[in-house]
C-alpha positions in Angstrom: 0.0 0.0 0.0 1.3 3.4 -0.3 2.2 6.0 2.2 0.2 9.3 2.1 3.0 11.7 3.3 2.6 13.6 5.8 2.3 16.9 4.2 -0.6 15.1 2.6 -2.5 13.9 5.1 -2.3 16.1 8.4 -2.6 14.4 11.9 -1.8 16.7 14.6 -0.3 15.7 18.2 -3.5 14.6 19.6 -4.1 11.8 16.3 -7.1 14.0 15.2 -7.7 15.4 11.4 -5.9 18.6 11.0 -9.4 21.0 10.4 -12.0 19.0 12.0 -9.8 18.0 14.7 -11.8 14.9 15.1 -10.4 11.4 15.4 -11.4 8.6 13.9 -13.4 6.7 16.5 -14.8 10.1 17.2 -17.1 10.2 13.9 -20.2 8.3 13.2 -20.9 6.7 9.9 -23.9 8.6 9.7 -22.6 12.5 9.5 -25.1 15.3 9.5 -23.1 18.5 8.0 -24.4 22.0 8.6 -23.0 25.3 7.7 -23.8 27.2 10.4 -21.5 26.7 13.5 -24.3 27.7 15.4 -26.5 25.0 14.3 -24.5 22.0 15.4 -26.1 22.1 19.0 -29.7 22.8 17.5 -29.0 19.1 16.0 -27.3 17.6 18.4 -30.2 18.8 21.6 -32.2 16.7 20.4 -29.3 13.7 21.1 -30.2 11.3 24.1 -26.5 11.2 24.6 -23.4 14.0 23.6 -20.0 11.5 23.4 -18.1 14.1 21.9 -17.5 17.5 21.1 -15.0 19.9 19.3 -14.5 22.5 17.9 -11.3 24.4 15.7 -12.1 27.4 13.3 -15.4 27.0 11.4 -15.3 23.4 11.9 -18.0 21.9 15.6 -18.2 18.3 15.5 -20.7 17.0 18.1 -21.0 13.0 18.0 -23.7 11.4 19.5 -26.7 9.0 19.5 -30.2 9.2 19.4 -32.0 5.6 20.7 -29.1 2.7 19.1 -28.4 5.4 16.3 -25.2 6.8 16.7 -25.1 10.1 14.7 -22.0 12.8 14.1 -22.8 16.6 13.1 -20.4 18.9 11.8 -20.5 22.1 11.0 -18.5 23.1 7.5 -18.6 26.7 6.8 -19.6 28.5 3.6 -19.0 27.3 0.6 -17.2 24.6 -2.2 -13.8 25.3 -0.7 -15.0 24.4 2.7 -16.9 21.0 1.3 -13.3 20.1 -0.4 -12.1 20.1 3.6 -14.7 18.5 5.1 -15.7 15.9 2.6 -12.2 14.9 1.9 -11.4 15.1 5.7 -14.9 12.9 6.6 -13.3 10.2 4.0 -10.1 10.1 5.4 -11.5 9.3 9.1 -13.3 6.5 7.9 -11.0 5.0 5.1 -7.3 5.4 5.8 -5.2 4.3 8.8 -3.9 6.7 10.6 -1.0 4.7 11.7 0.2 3.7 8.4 -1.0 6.3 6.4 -2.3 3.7 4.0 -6.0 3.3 2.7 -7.5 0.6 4.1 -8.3 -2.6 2.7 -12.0 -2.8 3.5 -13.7 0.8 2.9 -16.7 2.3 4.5 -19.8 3.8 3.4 -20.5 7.3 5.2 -24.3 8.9 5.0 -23.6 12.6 4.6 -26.4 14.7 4.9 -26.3 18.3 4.7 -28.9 20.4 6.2 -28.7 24.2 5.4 -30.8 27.0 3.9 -31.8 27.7 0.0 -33.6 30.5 -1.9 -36.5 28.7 -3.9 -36.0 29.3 -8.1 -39.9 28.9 -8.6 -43.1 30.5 -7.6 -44.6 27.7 -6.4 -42.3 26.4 -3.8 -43.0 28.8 -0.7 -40.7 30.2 2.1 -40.4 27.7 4.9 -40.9 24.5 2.9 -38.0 21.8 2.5 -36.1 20.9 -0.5 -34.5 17.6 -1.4 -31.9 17.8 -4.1 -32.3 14.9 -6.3 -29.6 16.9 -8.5 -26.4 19.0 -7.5 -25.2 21.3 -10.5 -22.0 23.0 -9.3 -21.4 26.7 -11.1 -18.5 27.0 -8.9 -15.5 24.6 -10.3 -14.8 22.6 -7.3 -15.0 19.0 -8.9 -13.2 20.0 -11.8 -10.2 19.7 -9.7 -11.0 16.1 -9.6 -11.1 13.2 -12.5 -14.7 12.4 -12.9 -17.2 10.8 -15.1 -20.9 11.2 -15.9 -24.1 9.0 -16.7 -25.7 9.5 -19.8 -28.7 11.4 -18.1 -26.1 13.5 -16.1 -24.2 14.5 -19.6 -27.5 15.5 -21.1 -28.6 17.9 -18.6 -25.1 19.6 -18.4 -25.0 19.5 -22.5 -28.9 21.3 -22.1 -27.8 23.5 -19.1 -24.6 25.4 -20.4 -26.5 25.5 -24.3 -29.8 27.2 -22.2 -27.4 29.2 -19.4 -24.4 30.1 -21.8 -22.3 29.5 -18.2 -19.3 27.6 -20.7 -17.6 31.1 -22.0 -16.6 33.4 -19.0 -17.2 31.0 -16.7 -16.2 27.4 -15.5 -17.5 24.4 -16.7 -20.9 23.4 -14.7 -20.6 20.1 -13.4 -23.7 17.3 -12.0 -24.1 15.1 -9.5 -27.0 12.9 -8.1 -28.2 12.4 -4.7 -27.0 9.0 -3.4 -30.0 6.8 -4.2 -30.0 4.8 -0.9 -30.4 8.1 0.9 -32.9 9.7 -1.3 -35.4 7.2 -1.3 -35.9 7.7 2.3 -36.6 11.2 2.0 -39.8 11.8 -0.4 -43.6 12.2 1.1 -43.9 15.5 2.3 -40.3 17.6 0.4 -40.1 19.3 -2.8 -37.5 17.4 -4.9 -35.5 19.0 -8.1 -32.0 20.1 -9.1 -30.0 22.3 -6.7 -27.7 25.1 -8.3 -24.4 25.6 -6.0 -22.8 29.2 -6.8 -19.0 30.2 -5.6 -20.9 33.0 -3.8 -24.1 34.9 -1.9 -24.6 38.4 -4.1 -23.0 37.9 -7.8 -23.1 34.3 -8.5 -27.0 34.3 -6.9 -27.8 37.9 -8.8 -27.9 40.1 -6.3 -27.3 43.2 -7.2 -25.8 46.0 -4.2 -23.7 48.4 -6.2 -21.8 46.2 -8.3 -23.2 45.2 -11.9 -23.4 41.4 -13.1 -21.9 40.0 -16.2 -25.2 37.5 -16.5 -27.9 39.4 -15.1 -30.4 37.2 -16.8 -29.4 34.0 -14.8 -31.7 33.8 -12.2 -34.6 33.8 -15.3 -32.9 31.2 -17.2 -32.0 28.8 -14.3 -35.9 29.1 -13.4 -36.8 28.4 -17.0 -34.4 25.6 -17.4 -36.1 22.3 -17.5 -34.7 18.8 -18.8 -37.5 16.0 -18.6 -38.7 16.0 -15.4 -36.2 17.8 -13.8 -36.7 21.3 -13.2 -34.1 23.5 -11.0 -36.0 24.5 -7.7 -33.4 26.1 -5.9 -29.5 27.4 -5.3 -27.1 27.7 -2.5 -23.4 27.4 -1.6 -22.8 24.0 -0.9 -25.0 20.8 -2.4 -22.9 20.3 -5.3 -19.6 19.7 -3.8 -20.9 17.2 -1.2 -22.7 15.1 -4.1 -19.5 15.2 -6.2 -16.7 14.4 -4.0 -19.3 11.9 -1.8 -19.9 10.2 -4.7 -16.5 9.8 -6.2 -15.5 8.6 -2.7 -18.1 5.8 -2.4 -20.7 8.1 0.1 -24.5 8.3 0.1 -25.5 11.8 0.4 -28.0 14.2 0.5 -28.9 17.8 1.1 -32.2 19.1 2.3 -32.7 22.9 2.4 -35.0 24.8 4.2 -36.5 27.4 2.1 -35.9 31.0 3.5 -36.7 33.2 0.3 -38.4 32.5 -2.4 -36.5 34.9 -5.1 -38.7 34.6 -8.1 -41.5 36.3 -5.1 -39.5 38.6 -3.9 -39.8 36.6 -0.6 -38.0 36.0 3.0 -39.2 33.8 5.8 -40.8 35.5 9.0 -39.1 32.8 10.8 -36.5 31.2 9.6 -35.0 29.9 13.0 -38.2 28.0 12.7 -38.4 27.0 9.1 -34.5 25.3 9.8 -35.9 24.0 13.3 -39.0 21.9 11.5 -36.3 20.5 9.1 -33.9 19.7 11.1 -36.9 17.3 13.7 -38.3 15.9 10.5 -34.8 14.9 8.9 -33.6 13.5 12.5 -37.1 11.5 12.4 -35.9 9.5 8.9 -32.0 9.5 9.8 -33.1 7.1 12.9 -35.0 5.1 11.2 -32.6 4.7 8.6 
């Protein structure tokens, strides 16, 4: 087997990840990531039992159990760069020995399932509803980093998506990924499902406009007209994308719910969207247990 060097593959003095700080027997194979520091104790109060907790930068794990489920949640920050940390960090917990710096023979499966917040791309999905992202489309470059490889649906949509967008001249390449299937079948009476935009960032890349002018300001229009069979784009945010990719190309089930706190073809923000994230986050623990 070969030696990941240690410039590589960071462990510091206590054995633990070098962002997460976590160690291995500290993380769960069922992961819950959220963005928002804040939010990893809103997740993990509803735990019977707290094992572990830490936290370094951006980055609170709090591992746990709820009944005979044992459940991590970590919190990843803003954004693709951040996902590249934390998904690649997740992996490395689970799948290489920390003692020989060598993958491991036998590999395991992580559930990664992001819970965050989304602005809805169509009329009809209202503030405080929940998406699940059967599809993340990445405007935002991350997994071309990475060698990967598309199904024949996957290829069509992009093909349909950059010819409709025109995102494949002063941009990056758009890239697709779908939900892990085991996941997602869990998680559809009573959710909104379609394909999740990610964007490299909140104002330009979403089309807001403060004081600076956009180079597309007719995005938002064509990503709500956009439509490939069934699939429809519902929503965008900062993070769904990346997970899917690099979960995928690493051998993980994942899947990202969003809580809808605008609606931006309505011109829409939730009264209450502590609450909107509160209702997802006690209906998502409900399926994750039963899992």
């Amino acid at each position: 087997m070969v030696r990941i060097a240690e410039s590589e593959l960071i462990i510091n003095s206590r054995g633990a990840i070098y962002h997460l700080d976590v160690r291995p027997e500290e993380l769960a194979a069922t992961v819950i990531t959220v963005g928002d520091p804040d939010r990893v104790k809103e997740v993990s109060k509803h735990f019977d039992y707290i094992e572990y907790k830490s936290q370094h930068r951006e980055f609170v794990t709090h591992t746990g159990t709820i009944g005979n489920k044992r459940i991590s949640v970590v919190s990843t920050g803003i954004g693709p760069d951040n996902i590249d940390i934390v998904v690649n960090e997740l992996d490395a917990l689970a799948n290489i020995d920390f003692e020989t710096r060598t993958v491991k023979p036998q590999l395991t499966r992580l559930n990664i399932i992001r819970l965050g917040t989304s602005g809805a791309l169509q009329e009809d999905i209202p503030v405080d509803s929940i998406v699940v992202s059967t599809h993340g489309l990445g405007i935002d470059n991350l997994l071309n980093y990475y060698k990967h490889d598309n199904n024949d649906e996957e290829m069509q949509i992009i093909q349909q998506f950059v010819a409709h967008t025109q995102l494949n001249s002063n941009f990056s390449h758009p890239y697709i990924s779908t939900a892990g299937s085991g996941v997602l079948k869990h998680f559809v009476n009573g959710f909104y499902h379609g394909i999740t935009i990610t964007c490299p960032g909140f104002y330009g890349p979403q089309g807001r406009v403060l004081r600076l002018g956009l180079t597309n300001p007719d995005l938002i229009d064509r990503l709500t007209e956009f439509t490939f069979g069934q699939h429809r784009i519902t929503n965008f945010e900062m993070e769904t994308s990346a997970i899917y990719g690099l979960g995928r190309l690493l051998g993980h089930q994942c899947l990202s719910l969003s809580a809808i706190v605008a609606n931006r073809i309505k011109k829409e923000f939730s009264k209450d969207g502590n609450a909107a994230v509160e209702h997802m986050i006690e209906k998502a623990l409900g399926i994750i247990v039963g899992m």
